[in-house]
Backbone and ligand atoms as CSV (ligand in chain L), in Angstrom:
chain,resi,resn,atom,element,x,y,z
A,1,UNK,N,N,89.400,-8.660,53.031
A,1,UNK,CA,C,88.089,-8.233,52.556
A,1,UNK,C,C,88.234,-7.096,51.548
A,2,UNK,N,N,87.744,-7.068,50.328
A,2,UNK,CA,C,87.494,-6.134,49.672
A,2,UNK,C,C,86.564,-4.727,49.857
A,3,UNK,N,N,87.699,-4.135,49.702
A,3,UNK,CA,C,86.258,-2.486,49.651
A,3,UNK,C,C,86.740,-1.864,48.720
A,4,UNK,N,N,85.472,-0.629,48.273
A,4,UNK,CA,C,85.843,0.295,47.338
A,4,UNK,C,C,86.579,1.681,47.983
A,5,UNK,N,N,87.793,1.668,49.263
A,5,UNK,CA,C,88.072,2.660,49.212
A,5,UNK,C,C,89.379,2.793,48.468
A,6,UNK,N,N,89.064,4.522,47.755
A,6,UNK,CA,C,90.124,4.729,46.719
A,6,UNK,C,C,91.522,4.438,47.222
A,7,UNK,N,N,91.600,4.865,48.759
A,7,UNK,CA,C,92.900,5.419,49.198
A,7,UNK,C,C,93.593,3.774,49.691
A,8,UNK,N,N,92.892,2.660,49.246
A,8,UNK,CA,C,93.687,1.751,50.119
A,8,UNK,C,C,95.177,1.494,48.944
A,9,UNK,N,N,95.914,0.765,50.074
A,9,UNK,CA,C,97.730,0.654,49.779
A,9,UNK,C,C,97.980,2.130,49.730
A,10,UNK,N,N,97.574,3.192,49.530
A,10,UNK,CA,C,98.038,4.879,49.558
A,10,UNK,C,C,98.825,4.699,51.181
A,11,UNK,N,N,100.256,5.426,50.740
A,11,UNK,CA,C,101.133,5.699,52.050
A,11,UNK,C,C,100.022,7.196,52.882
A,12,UNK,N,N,99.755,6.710,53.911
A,12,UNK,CA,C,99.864,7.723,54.903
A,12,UNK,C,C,99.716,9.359,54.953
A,13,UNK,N,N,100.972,9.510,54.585
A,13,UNK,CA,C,101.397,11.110,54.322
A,13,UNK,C,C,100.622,11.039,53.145
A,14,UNK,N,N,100.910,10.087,51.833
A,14,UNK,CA,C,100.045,10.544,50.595
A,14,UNK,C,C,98.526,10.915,51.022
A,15,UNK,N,N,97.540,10.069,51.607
A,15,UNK,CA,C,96.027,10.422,52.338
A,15,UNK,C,C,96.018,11.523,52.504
A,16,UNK,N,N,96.908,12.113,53.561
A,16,UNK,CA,C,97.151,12.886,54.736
A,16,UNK,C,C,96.733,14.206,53.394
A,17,UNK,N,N,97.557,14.356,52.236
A,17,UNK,CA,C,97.856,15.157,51.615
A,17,UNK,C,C,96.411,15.162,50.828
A,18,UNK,N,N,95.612,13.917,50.198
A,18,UNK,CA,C,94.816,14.057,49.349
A,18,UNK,C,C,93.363,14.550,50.336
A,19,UNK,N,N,93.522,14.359,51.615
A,19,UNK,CA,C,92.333,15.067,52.270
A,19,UNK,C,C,92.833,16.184,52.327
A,20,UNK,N,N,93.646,16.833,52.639
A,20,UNK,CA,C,93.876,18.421,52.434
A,20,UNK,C,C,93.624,19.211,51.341
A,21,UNK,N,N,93.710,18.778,50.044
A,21,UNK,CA,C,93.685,18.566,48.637
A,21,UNK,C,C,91.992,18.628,48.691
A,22,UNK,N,N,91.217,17.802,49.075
A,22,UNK,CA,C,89.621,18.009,49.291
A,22,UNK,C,C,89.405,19.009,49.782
A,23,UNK,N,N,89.540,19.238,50.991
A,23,UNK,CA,C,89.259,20.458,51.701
A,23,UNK,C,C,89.355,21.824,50.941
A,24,UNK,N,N,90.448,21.751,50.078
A,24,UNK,CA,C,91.000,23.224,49.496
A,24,UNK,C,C,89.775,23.452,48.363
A,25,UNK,N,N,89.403,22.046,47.596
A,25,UNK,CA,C,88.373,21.874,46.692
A,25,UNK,C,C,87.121,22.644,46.931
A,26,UNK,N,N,86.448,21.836,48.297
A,26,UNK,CA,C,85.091,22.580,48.731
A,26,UNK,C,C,85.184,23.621,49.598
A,27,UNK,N,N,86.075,23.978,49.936
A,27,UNK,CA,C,86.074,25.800,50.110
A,27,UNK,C,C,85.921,26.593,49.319
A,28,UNK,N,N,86.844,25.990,47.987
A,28,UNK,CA,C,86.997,26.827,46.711
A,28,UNK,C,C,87.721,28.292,47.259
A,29,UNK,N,N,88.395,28.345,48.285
A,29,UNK,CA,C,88.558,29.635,48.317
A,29,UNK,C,C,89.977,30.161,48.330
A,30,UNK,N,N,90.599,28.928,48.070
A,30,UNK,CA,C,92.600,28.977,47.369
A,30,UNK,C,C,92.688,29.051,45.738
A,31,UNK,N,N,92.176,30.026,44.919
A,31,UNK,CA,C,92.064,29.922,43.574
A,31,UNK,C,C,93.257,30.292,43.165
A,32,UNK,N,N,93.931,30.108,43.776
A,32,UNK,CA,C,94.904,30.659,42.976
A,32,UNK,C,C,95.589,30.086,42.015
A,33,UNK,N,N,96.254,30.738,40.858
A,33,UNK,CA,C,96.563,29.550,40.207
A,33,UNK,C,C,98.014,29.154,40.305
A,34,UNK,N,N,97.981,27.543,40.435
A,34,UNK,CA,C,99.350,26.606,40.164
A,34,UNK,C,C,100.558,27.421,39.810
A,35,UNK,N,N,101.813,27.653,40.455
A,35,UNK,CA,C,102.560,27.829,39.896
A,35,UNK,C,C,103.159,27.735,38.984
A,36,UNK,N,N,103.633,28.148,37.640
A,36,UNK,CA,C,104.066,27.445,36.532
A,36,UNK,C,C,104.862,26.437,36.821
A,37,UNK,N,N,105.341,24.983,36.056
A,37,UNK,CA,C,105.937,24.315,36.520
A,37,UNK,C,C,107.403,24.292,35.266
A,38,UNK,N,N,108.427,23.610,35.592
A,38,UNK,CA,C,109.484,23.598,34.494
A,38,UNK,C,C,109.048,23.536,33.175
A,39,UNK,N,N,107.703,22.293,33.133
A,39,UNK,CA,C,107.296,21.790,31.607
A,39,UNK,C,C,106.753,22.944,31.172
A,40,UNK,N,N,105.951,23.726,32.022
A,40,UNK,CA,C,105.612,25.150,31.584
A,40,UNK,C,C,106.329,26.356,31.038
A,41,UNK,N,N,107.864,26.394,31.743
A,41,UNK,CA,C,108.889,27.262,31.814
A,41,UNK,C,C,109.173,26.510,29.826
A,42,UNK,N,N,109.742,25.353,29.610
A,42,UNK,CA,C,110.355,25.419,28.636
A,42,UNK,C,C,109.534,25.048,27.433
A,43,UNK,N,N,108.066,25.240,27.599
A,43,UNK,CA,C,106.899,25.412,26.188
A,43,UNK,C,C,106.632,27.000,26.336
A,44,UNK,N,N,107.338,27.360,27.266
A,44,UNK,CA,C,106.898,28.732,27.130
A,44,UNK,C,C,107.204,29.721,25.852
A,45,UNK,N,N,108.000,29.492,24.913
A,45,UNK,CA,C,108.682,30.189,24.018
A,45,UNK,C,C,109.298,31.292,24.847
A,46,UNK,N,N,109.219,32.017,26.008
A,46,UNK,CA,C,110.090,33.022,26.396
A,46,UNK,C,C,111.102,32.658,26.758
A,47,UNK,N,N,112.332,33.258,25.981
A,47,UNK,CA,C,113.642,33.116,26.334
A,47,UNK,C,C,113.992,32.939,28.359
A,48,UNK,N,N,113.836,33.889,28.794
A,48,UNK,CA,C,113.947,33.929,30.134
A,48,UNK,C,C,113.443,32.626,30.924
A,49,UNK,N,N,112.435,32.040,30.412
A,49,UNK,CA,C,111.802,31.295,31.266
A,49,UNK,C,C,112.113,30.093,31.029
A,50,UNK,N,N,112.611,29.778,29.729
A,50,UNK,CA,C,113.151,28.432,29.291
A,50,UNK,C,C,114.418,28.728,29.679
A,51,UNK,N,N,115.305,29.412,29.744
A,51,UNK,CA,C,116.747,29.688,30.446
A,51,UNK,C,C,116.739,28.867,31.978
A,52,UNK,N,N,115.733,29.534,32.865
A,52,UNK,CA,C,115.585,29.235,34.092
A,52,UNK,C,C,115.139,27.535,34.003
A,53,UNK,N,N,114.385,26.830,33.621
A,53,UNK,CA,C,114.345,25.475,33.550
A,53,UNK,C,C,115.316,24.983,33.118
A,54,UNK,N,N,116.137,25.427,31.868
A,54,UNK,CA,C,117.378,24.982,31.522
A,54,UNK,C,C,118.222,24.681,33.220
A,55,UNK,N,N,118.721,25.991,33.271
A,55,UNK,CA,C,119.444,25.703,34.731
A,55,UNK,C,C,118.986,25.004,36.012
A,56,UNK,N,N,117.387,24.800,36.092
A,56,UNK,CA,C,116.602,24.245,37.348
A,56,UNK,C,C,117.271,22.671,37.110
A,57,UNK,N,N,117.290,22.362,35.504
A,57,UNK,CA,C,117.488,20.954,35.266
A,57,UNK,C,C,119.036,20.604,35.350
A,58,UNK,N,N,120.038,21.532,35.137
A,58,UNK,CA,C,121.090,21.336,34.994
A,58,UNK,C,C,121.477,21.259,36.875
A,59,UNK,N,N,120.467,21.447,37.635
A,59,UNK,CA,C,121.333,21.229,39.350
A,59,UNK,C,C,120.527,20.123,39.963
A,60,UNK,N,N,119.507,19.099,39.126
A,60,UNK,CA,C,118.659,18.570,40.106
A,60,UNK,C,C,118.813,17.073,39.580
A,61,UNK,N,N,119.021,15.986,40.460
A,61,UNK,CA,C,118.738,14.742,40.184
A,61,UNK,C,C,117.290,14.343,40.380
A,62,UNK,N,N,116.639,14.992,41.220
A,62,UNK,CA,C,115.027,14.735,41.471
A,62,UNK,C,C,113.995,14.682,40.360
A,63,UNK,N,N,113.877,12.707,40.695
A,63,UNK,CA,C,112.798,12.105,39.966
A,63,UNK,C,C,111.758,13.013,40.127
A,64,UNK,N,N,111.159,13.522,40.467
A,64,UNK,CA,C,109.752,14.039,40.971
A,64,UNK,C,C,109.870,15.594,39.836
A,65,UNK,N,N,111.147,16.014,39.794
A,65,UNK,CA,C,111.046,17.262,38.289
A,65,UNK,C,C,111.739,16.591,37.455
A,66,UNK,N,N,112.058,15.416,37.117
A,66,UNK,CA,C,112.640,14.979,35.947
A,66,UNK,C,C,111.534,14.137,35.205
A,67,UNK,N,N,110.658,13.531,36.168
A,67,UNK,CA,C,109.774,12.857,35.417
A,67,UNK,C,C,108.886,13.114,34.445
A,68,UNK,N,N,108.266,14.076,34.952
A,68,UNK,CA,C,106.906,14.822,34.062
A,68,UNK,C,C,108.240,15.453,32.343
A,69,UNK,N,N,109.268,16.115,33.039
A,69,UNK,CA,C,110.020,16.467,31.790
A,69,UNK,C,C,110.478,15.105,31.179
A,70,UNK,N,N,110.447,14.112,31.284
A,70,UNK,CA,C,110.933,13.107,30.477
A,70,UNK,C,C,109.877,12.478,29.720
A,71,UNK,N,N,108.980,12.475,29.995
A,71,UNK,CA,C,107.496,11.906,29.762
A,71,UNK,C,C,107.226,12.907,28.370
A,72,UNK,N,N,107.528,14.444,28.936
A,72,UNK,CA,C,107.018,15.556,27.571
A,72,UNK,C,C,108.211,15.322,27.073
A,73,UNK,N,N,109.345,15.007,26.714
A,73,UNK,CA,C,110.822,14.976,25.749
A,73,UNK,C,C,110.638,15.288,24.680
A,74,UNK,N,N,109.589,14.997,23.631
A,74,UNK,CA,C,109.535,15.276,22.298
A,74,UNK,C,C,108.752,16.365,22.115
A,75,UNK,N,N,107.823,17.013,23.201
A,75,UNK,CA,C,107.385,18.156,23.039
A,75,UNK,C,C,107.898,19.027,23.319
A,76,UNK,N,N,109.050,19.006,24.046
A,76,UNK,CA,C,109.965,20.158,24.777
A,76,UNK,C,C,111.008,20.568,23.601
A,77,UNK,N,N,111.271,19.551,23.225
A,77,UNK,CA,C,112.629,19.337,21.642
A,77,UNK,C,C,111.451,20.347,21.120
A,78,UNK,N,N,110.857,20.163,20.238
A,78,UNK,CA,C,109.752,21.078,19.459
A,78,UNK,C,C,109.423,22.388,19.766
A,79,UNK,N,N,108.936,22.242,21.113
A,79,UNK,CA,C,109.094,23.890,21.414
A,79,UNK,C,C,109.533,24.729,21.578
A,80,UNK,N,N,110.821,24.040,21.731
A,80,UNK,CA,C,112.099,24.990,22.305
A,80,UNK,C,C,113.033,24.804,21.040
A,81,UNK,N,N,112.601,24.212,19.506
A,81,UNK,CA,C,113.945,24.572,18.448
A,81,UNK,C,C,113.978,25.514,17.807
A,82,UNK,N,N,112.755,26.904,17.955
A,82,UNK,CA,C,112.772,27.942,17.477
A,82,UNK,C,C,112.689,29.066,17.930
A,83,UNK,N,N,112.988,28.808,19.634
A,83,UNK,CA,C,113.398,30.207,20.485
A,83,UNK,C,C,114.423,30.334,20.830
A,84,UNK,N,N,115.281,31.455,20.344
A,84,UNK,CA,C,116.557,32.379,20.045
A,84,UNK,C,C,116.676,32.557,21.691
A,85,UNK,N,N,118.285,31.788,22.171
A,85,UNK,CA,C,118.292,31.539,23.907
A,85,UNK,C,C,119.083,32.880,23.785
A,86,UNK,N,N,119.801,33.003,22.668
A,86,UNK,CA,C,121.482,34.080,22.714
A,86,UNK,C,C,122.188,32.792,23.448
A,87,UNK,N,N,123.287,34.344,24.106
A,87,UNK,CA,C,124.203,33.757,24.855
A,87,UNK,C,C,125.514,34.128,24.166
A,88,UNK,N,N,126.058,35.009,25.132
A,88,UNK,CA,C,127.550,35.817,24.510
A,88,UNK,C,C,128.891,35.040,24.791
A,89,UNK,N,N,129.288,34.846,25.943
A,89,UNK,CA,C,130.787,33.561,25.701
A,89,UNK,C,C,130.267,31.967,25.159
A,90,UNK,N,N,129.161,31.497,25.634
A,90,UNK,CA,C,128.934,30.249,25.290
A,90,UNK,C,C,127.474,29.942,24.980
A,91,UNK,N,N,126.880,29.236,23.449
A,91,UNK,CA,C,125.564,30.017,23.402
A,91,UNK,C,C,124.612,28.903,24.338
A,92,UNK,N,N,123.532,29.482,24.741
A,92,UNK,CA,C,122.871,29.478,25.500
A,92,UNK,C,C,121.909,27.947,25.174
A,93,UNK,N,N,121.802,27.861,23.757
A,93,UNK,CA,C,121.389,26.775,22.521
A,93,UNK,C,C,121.896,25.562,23.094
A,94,UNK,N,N,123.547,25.812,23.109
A,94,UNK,CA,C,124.488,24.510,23.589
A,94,UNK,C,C,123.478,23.780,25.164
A,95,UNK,N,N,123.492,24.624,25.825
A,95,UNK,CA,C,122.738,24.860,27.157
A,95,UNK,C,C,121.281,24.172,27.584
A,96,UNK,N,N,121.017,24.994,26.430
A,96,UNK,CA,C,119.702,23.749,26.404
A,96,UNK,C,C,119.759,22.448,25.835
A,97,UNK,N,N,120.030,22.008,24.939
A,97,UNK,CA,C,120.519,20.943,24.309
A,97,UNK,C,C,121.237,19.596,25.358
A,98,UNK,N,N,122.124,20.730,25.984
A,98,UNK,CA,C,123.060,19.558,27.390
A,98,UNK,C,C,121.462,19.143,28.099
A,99,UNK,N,N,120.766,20.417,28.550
A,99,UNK,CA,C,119.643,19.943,29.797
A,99,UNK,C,C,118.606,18.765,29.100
A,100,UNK,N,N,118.456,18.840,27.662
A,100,UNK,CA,C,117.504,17.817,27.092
A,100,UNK,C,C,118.240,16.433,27.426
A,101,UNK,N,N,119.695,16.433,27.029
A,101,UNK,CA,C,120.550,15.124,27.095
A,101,UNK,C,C,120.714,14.834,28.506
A,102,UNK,N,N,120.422,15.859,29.449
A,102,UNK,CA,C,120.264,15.138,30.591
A,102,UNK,C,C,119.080,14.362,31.137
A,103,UNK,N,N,118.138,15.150,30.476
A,103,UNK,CA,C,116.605,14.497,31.122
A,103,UNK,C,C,116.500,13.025,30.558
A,104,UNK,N,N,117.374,13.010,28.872
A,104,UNK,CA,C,117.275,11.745,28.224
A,104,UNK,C,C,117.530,10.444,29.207
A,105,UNK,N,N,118.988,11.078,29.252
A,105,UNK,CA,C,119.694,10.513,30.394
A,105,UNK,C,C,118.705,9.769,31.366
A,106,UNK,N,N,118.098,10.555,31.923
A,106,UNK,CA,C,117.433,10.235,33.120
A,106,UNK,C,C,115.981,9.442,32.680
A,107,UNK,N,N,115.883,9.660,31.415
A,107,UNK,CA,C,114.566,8.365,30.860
A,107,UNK,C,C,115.776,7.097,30.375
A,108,UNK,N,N,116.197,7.315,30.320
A,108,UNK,CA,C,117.088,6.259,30.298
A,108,UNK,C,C,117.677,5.530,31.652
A,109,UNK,N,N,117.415,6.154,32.293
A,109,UNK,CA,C,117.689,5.099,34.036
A,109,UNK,C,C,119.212,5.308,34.119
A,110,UNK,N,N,119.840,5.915,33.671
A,110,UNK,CA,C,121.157,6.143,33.506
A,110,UNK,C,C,121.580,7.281,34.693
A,111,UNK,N,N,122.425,7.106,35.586
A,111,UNK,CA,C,123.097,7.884,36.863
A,111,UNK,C,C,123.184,9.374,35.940
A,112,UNK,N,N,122.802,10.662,36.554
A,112,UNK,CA,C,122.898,11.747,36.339
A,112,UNK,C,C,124.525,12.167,36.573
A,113,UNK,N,N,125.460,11.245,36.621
A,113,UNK,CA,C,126.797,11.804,36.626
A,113,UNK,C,C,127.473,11.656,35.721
A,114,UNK,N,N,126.752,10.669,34.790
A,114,UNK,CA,C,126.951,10.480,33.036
A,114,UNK,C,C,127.050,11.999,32.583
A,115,UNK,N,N,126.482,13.093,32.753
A,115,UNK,CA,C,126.178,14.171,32.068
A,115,UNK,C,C,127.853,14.776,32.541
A,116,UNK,N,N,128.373,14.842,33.537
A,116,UNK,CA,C,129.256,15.889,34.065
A,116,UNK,C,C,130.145,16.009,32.551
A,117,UNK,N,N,130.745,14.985,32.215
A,117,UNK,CA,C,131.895,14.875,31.171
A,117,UNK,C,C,131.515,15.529,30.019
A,118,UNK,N,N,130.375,15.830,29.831
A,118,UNK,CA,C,129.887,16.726,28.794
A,118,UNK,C,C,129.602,18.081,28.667
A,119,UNK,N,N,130.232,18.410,29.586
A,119,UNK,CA,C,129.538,20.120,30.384
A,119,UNK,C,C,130.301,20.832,30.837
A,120,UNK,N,N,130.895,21.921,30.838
A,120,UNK,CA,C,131.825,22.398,31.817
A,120,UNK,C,C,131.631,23.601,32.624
A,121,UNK,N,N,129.946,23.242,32.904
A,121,UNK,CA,C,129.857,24.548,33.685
A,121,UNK,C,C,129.518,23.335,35.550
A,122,UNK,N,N,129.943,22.356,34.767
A,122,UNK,CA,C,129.980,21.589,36.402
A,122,UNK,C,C,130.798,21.989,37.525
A,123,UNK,N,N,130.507,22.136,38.764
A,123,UNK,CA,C,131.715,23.098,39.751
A,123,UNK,C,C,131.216,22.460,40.550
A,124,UNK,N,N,131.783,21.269,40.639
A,124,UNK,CA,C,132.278,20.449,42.045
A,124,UNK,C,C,131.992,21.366,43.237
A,125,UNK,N,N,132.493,22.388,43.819
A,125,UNK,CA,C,132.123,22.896,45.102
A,125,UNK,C,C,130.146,22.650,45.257
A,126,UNK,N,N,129.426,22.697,44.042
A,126,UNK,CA,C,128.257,22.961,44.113
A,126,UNK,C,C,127.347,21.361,44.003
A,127,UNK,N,N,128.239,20.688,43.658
A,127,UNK,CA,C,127.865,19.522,43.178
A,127,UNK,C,C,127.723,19.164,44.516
A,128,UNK,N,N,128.828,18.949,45.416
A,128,UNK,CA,C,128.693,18.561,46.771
A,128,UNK,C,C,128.105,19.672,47.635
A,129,UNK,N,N,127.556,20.562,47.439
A,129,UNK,CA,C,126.614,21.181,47.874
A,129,UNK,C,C,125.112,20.302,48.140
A,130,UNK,N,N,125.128,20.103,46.524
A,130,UNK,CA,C,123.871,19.368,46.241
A,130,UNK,C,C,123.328,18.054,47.028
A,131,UNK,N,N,124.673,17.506,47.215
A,131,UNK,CA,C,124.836,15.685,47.841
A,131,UNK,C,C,125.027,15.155,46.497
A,132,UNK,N,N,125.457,15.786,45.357
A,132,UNK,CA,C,125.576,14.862,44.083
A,132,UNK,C,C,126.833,13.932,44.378
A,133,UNK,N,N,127.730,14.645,44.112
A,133,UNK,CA,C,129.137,13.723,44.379
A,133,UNK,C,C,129.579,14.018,45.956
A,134,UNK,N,N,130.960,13.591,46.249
A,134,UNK,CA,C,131.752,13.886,47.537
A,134,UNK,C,C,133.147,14.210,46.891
A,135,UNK,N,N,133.838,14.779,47.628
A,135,UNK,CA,C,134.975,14.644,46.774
A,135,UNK,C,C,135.877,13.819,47.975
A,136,UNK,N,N,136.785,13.163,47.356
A,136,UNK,CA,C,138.006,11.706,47.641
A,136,UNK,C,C,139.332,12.478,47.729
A,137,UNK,N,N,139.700,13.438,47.086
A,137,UNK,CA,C,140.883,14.082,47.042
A,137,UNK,C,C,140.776,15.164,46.256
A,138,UNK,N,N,142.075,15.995,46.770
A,138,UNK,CA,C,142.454,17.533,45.692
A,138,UNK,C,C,143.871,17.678,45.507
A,139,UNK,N,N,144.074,17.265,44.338
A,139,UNK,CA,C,145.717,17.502,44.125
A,139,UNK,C,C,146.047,18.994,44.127
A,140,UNK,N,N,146.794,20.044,44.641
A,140,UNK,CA,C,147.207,21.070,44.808
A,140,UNK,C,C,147.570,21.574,43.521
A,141,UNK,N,N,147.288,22.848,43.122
A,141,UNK,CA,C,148.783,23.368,41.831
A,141,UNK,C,C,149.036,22.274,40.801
A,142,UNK,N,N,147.704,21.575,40.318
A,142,UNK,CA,C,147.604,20.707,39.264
A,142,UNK,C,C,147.834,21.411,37.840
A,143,UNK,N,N,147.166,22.248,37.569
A,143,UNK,CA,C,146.935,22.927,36.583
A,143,UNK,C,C,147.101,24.662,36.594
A,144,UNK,N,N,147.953,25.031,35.964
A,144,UNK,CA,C,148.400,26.509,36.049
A,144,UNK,C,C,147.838,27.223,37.446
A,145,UNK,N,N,148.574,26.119,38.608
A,145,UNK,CA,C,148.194,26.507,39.836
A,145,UNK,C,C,146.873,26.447,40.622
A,146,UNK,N,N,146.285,25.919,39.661
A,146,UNK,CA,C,144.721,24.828,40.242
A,146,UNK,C,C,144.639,24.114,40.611
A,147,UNK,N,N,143.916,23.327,41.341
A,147,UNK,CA,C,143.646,22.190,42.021
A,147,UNK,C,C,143.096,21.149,40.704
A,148,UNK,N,N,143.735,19.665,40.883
A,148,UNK,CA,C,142.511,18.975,40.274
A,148,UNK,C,C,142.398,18.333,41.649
A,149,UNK,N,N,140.404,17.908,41.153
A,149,UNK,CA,C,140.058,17.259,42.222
A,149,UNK,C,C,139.498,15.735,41.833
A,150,UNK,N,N,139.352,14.648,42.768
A,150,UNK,CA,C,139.252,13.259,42.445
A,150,UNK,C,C,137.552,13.534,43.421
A,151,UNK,N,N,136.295,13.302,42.872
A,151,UNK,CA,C,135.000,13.065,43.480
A,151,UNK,C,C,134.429,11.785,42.842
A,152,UNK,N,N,133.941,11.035,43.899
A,152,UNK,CA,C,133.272,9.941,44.042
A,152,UNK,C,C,131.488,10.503,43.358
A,153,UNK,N,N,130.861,9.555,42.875
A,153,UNK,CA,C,129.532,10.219,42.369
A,153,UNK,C,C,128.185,9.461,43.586
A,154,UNK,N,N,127.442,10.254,44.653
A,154,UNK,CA,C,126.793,9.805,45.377
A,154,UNK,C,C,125.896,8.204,45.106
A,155,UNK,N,N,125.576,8.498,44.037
A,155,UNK,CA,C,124.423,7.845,44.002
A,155,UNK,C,C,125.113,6.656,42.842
A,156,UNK,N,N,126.186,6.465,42.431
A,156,UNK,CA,C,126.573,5.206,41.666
A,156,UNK,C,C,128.269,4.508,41.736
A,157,UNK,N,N,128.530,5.728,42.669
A,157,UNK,CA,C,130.279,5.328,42.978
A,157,UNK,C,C,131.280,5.982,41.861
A,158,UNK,N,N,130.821,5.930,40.767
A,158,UNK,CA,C,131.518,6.158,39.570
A,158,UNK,C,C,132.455,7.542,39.997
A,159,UNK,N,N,133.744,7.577,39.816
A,159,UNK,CA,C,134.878,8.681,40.388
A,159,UNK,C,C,134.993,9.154,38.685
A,160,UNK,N,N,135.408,10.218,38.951
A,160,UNK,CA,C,135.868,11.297,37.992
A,160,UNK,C,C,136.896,12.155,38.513
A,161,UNK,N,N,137.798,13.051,37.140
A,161,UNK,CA,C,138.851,13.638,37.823
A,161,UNK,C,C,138.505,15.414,37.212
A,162,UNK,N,N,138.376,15.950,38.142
A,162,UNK,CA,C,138.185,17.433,37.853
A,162,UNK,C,C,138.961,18.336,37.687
A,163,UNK,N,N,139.704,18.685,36.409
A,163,UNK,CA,C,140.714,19.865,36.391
A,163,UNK,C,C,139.526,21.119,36.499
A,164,UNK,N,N,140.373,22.128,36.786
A,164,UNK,CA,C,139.617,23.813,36.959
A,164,UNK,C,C,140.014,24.804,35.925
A,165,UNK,N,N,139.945,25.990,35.091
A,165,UNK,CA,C,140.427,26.961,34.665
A,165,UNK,C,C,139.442,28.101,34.309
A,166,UNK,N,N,140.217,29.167,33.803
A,166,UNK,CA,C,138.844,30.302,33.852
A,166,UNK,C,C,139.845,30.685,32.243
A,167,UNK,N,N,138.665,30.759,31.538
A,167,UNK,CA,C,138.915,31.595,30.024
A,167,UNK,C,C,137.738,32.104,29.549
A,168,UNK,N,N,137.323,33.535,29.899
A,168,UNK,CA,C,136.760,34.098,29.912
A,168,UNK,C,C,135.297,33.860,30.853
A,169,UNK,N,N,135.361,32.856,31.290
A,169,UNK,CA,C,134.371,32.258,32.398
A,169,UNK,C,C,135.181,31.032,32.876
A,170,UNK,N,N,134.870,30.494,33.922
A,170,UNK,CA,C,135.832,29.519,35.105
A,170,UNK,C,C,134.950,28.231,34.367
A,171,UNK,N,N,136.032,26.994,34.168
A,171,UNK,CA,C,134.950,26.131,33.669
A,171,UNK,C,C,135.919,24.908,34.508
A,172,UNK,N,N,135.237,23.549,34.508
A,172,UNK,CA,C,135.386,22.363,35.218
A,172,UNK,C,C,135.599,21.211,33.816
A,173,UNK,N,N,136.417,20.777,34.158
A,173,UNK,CA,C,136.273,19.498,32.925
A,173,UNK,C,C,136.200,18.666,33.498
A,174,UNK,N,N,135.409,17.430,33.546
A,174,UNK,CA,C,135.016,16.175,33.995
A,174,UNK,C,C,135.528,15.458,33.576
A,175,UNK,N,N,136.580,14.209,33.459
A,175,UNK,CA,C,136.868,13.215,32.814
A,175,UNK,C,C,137.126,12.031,33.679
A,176,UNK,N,N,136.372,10.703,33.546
A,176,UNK,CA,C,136.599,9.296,33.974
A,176,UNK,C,C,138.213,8.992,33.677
A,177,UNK,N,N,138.668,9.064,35.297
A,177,UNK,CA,C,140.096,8.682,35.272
A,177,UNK,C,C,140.162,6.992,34.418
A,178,UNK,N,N,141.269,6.964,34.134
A,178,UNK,CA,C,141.730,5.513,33.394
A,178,UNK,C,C,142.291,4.334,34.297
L,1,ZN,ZN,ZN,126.629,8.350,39.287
């Protein structure tokens, strides 16, 4: 049978959420306002605040903050090609640029572990923090007494091999073993 309610096929918890969402409405008495959100952080023109979305984007596979930023892509490019990031060992520019090619990435349906090989502020200990990758192995005293490490990528299988070093900051190189 047909009816006009809005909420039918709506999961459950979603309802659950949009009557709470009413309630807050006709009270009127939660004014507060919305937290800024990332898309906010990087139209912001302030250096600081587009920094912090830079990095929010550089640790998150989550559709739910990648989406809305993939959707704005050509407004974010625009707003952000004439605010001065700095950035003293590595500029900050490069930085943003990686986080745009990741979101691309991710309008592109393409596994977020595509990005590692391009980046070297990737650090495996954090990655599997995240649940991004796992790691498979650690060769000992690979590299001027570093470990390389062999990690599997959670969400597509795809393995990579991680050397370590520090020159003037500690960096990770990503490369698809052969
Ligand atoms: Zn992957």
């Amino acid at each position: 049978m047909e009816t006009d309610d809005p909420h039918r096929g709506v999961d459950p918890r979603e309802r659950r959420a949009r009557r709470a969402d009413a309630r807050v409405d006709e009270a009127g008495a939660e004014e507060k306002p919305p937290a800024p959100t990332l898309l906010d952080d990087f139209l912001s023109k302030d250096r600081r605040r587009v920094l912090h979305a830079v990095w929010e984007v550089f640790k998150t596979r989550d559709p739910k903050v990648l989406e809305p930023l993939a959707a704005a892509l050509p407004v974010i490019d625009r707003a952000t090609d004439d605010v001065d990031l700095g950035g003293a060992l590595m500029s900050n520019g490069e930085n943003l640029t990686h986080a745009l090619d990741r979101i691309r990435l991710f309008g592109k349906g393409r596994c977020l572990c595509a990005a590692y090989t391009d980046h070297v502020f990737y650090e495996p200990r954090k990655e599997v923090a995240y649940g991004h990758v796992r790691i498979v192995e650690v060769v000992e005293g690979f590299y001027y007494g570093r470990p390389k490490r062999i990690c599997e990528c959670a969400d597509c299988g795809q393995r990579y091999e991680i050397e370590e070093g520090e020159y003037h900051y500690p960096w990770w190189k990503w490369t698809v073993p052969h």
